[in-house]
C-alpha positions as CSV (number, residue, x, y, z in Angstrom):
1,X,2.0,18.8,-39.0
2,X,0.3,20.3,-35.9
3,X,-3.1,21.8,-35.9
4,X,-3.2,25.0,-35.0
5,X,-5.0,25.6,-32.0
6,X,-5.3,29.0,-30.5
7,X,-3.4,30.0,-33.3
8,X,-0.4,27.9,-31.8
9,X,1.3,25.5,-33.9
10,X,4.3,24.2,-31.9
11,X,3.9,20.5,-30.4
12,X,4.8,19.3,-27.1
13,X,7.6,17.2,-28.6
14,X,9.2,21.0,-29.6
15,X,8.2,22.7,-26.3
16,X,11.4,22.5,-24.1
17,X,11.7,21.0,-20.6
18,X,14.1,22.0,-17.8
19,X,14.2,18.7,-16.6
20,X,16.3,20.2,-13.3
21,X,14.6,22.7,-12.6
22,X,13.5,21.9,-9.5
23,X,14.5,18.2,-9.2
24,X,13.0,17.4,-5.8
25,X,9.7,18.8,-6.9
26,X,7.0,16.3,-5.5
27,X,9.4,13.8,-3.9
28,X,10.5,12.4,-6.7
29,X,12.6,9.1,-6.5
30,X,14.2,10.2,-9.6
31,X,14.6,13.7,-11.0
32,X,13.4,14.4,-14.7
33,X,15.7,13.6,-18.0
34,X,13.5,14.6,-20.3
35,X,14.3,17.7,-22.7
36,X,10.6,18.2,-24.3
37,X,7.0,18.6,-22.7
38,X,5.9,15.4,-24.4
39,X,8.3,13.1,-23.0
40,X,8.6,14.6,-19.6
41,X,4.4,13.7,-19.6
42,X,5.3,10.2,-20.8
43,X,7.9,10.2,-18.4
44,X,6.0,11.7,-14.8
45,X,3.2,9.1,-15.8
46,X,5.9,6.2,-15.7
47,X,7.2,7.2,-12.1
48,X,3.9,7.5,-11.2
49,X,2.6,4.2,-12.4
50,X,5.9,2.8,-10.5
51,X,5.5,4.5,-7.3
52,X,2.0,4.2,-6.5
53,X,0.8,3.4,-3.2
54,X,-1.9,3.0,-0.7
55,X,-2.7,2.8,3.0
56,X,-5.2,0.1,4.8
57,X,-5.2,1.1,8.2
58,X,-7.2,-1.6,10.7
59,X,-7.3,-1.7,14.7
60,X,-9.0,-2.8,17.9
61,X,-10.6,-0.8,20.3
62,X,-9.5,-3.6,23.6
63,X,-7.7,-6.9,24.2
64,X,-7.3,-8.9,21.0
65,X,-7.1,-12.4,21.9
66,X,-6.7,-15.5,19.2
67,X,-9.7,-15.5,17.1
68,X,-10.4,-11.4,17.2
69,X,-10.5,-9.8,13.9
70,X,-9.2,-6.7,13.6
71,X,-11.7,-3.5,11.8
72,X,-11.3,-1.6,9.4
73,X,-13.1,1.5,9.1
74,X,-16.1,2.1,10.4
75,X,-15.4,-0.2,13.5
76,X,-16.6,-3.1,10.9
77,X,-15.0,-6.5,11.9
78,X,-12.4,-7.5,8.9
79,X,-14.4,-10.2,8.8
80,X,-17.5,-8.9,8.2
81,X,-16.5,-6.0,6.2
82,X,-13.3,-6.9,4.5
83,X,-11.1,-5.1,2.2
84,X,-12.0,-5.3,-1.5
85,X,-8.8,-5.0,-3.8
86,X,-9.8,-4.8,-7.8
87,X,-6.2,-5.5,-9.0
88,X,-3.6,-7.7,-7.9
89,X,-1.3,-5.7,-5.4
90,X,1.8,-5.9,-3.7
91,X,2.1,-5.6,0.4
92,X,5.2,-3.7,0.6
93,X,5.1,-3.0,3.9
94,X,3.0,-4.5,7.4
95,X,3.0,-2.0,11.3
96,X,2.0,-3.7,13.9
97,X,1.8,-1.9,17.4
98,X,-0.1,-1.7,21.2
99,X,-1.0,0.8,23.4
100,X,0.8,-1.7,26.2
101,X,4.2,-1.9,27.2
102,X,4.7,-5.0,24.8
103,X,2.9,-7.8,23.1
104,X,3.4,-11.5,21.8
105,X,1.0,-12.3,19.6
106,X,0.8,-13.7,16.2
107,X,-1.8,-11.7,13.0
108,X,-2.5,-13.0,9.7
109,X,-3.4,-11.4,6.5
110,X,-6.3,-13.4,4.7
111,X,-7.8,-13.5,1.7
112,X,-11.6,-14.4,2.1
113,X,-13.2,-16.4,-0.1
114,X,-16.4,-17.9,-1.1
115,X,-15.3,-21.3,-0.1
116,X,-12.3,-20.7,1.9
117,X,-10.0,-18.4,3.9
118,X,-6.4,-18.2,2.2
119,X,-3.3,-16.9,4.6
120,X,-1.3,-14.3,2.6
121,X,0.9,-12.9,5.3
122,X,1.3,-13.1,9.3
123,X,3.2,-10.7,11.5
124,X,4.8,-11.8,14.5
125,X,5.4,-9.7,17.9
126,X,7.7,-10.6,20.5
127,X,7.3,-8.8,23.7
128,X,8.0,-5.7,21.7
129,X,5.4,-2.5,21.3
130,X,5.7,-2.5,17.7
131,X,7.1,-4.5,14.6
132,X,8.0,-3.2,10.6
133,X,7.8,-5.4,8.4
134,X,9.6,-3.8,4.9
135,X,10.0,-5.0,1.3
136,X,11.6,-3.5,-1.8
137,X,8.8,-3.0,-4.0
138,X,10.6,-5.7,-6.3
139,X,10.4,-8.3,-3.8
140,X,7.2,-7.7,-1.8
141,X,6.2,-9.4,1.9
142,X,3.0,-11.0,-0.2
143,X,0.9,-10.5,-3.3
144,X,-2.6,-10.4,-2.8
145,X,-4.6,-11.2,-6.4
146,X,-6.9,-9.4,-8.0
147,X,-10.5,-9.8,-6.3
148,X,-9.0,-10.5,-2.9
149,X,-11.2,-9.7,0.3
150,X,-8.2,-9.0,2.7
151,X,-9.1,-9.3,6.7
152,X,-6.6,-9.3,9.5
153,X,-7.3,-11.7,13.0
154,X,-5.1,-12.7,15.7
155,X,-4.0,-16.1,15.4
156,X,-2.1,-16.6,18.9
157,X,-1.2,-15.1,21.9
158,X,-2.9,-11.2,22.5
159,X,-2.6,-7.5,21.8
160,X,-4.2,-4.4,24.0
161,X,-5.5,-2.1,21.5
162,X,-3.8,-2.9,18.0
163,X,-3.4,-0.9,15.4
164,X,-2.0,-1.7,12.2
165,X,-0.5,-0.2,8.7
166,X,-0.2,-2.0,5.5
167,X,1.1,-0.2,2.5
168,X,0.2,-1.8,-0.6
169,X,0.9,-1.3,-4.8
170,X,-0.7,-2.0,-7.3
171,X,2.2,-2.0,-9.7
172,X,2.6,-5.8,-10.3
């Protein structure tokens, strides 16, 4: 039995849905099935928890020869100010671009550690401006665990002015 509130008694699990009724609302990758409030809740919070996604965005304001680390906002050296990831997440996807023509150059993806500096992933350029890297979230590039503090440097070759993308989720 419900309790009333505001003098209301029905329950979300009686409060119809129109699960169609605008099915490309937000983006979506699926549209709604549920009938009732209470399952379309259950439901939104299960596509959200298997969409979600973020943005780590680092670059170089020059030449990037082997050794430079890329930044991170604010201008802070990956090295010196890496990325702090609290749960284990996926890289889905890795940008890599220049300002030049083209580049050939090599960048890894670390995790730093007290003790030690662990390669998670490395994109490659060949004489090209820019380079995708894409992943099914299913089957991502790399994983990064929980606790990692990610930093990006050039490992050979050189890149005028890069700037970089990494998507990440943290649906494991």
């Amino acid at each position: 039995m419900s309790t009333p509130l505001f003098g209301r008694t029905q329950s979300a699990i009686q409060t119809p849905f129109e699960p169609l009724r605008n099915p490309g609302f937000g983006g979506l990758a699926q549209p709604f099935v549920s009938t009732d409030v209470q399952n379309a809740i259950e439901e939104g919070l299960s596509q959200a928890i298997a969409n979600d996604k973020f943005l780590v965005l680092a670059h170089y304001g020059g030449n990037a020869n082997v050794g430079r680390n890329l930044e991170f906002y604010p201008n802070d050296g990956s090295d010196i100010g890496p990325i702090f990831l609290s749960t284990a997440s996926k890289i889905i996807s890795v940008t890599l671009q220049t300002t030049a023509a083209t580049a050939t150059c090599t960048v890894g993806i670390f995790n730093l550690t007290v003790s030690s500096v662990t390669p998670i992933y490395t994109a490659v350029m060949t004489a090209v401006k820019r380079v995708s890297y894409t992943s099914a979230p299913a089957t991502p590039l790399a994983v990064a665990p929980a606790g990692a503090l990610l930093s990006m440097r050039v490992l050979s070759g050189s890149i005028n002015t890069p700037e970089s993308q990494l998507t990440f989720s943290s649906s494991i």
